[in-house]
N, C-alpha and C positions, 0 to 999 in steps of 0.2 A: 504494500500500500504506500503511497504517495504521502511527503512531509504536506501537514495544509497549509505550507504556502506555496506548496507547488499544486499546478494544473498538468492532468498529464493527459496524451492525446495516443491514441491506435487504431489504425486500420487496416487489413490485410485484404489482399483477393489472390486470384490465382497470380495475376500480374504484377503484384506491389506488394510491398510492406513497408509501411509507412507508421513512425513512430515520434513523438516529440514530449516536451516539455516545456512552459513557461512558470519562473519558480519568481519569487517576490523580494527583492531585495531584504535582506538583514535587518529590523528595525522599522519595515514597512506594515503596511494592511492591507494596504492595497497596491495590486500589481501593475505598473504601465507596459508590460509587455501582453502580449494574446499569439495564442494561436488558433489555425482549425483548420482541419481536412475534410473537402468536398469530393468523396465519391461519385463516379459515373460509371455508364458500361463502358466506355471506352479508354477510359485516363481517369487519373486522380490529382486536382489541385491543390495546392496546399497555401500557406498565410502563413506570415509571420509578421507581428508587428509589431515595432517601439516606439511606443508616446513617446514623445518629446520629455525630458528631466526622469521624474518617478513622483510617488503619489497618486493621490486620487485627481490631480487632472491630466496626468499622463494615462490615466488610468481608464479616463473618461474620453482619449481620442482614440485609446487603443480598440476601447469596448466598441465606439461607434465606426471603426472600420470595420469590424467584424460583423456588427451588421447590415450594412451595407452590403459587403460581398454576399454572403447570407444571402439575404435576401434578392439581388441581381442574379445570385447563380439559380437560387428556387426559381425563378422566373422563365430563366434561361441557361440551362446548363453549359450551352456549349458557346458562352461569352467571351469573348478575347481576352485575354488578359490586359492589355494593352486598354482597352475599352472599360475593363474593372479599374484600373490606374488612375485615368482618366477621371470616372466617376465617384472613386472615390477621393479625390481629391475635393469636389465639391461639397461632398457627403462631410469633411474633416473641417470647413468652414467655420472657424469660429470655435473649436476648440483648441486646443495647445499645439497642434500637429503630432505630427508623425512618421517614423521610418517605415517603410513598407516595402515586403518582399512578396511576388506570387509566383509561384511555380507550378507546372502542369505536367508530368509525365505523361507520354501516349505511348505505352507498346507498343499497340500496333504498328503504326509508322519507329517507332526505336528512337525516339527524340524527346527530349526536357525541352520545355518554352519558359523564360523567367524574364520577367519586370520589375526591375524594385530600384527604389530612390530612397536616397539615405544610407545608413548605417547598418543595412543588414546584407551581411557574407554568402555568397554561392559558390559553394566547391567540390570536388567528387573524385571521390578513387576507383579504377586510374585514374588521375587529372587527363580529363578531355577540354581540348582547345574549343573554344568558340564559346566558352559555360557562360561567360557573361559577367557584368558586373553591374552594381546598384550605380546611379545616375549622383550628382549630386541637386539637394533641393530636402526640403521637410513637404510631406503631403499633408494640404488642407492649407498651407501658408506662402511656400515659394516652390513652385517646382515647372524650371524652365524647360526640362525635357523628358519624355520617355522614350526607350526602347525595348523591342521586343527580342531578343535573341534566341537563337534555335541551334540547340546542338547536338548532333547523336550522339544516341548511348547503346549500353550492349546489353544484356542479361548480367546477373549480380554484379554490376555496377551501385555502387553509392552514390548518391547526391544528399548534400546536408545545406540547410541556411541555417541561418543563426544570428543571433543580435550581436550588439556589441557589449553586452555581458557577459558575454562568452570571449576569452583570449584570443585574439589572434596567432597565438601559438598550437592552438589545435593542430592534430596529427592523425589525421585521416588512416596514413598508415598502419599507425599501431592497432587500430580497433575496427577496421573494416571488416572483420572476420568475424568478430564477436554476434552472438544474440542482442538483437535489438534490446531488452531488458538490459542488458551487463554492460552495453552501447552506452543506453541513457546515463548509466549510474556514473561510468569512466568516464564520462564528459563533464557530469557534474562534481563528480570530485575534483577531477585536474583539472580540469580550465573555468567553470563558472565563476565569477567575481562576485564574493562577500556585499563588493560596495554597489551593484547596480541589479537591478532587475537582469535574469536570465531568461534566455527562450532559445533553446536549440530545437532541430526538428531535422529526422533522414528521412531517407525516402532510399529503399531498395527493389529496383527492378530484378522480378522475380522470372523467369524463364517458364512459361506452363508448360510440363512434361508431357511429353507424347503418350496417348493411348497403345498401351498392350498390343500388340499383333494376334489375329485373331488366327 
């Protein structure tokens, strides 16, 4: 079971496994980081995002990106991410702002699609060229650019975002291998930061085993 100031997130199919965490700074109540994964038949999205400072009004841009996308994906599952960027920029109006990352696995086609402006990290082992990187800008306050970047991937390939509560000393290497469970815990021990809210979050493209010969 999960400490309660962490939020912990899981979803599997035969194509993904997809796991994270947003844990609450040391001394806090409430968390400006969030995350959440959107399930579909064909691909899995995923969120991460950091209020602006920490508290309850970081806490209060992080919550209302989240419903935003939320609610745009209920609408519309198969919305661009580039278009959820976009609109949730508008959506962030007037609260503190915010970092935000969107990620979308498609097996099918063998490609990761990612969006994010600000402070949150995209990287995957093997490291594949083209992963992309967050823009600079806070969403909801200043944010001069988006882009959409598309890069293949292959079966048990990693992909991870994560805030910048999380060290940039992470080492993909070491823990690639691990169970998602023992993933989370080793991130949170060796790189989350005491002093800031935490959100990391993988995502492992899963290879569907071929049917038995009959």
């Amino acid at each position: 079971m999960s400490p309660k100031n962490r939020e912990d997130v899981r979803v599997t199919s035969d194509h993904w496994e997809v796991a994270g965490f947003a844990r609450t700074m040391i001394g806090e109540h409430s968390c400006g980081d969030a995350i959440a994964v959107y399930p579909a038949d064909e691909w899995v999205t995923a969120l991460v995002v950091d209020g602006l400072g920490h508290g309850a009004k970081a806490h209060e841009a992080s919550a209302a990106a989240v419903a935003h996308v939320t609610q745009r994906i209920e609408e519309n599952p198969g919305v661009g991410i580039e278009s959820l960027m976009t609109t949730c920029h508008k959506a962030l109006a007037g609260t503190r702002g915010a970092a935000v990352g969107i990620c979308r696995l498609e097996p099918g086609r063998g490609v990761v699609r990612f969006c994010g402006v600000g402070n949150i990290a995209l990287t995957s082992f093997p490291n594949r060229r083209g992963m992309g990187v967050s823009l600079a800008g806070v969403v909801g306050y200043r944010m001069r650019k988006i882009k959409e970047f598309v890069c293949e991937v292959e079966p048990n390939d990693l992909v991870v975002l994560y805030s910048d509560g999380v060290s940039s000393r992470l080492s993909l290497k070491a823990i690639a291998k691990q169970p998602m469970d023992k993933l989370l815990e080793t991130v949170m021990k060796d790189w989350a930061k005491d002093h800031d809210d935490a959100t990391f979050l993988a995502i492992r493209f899963v290879a569907k085993s071929n049917p038995p010969a009959q």
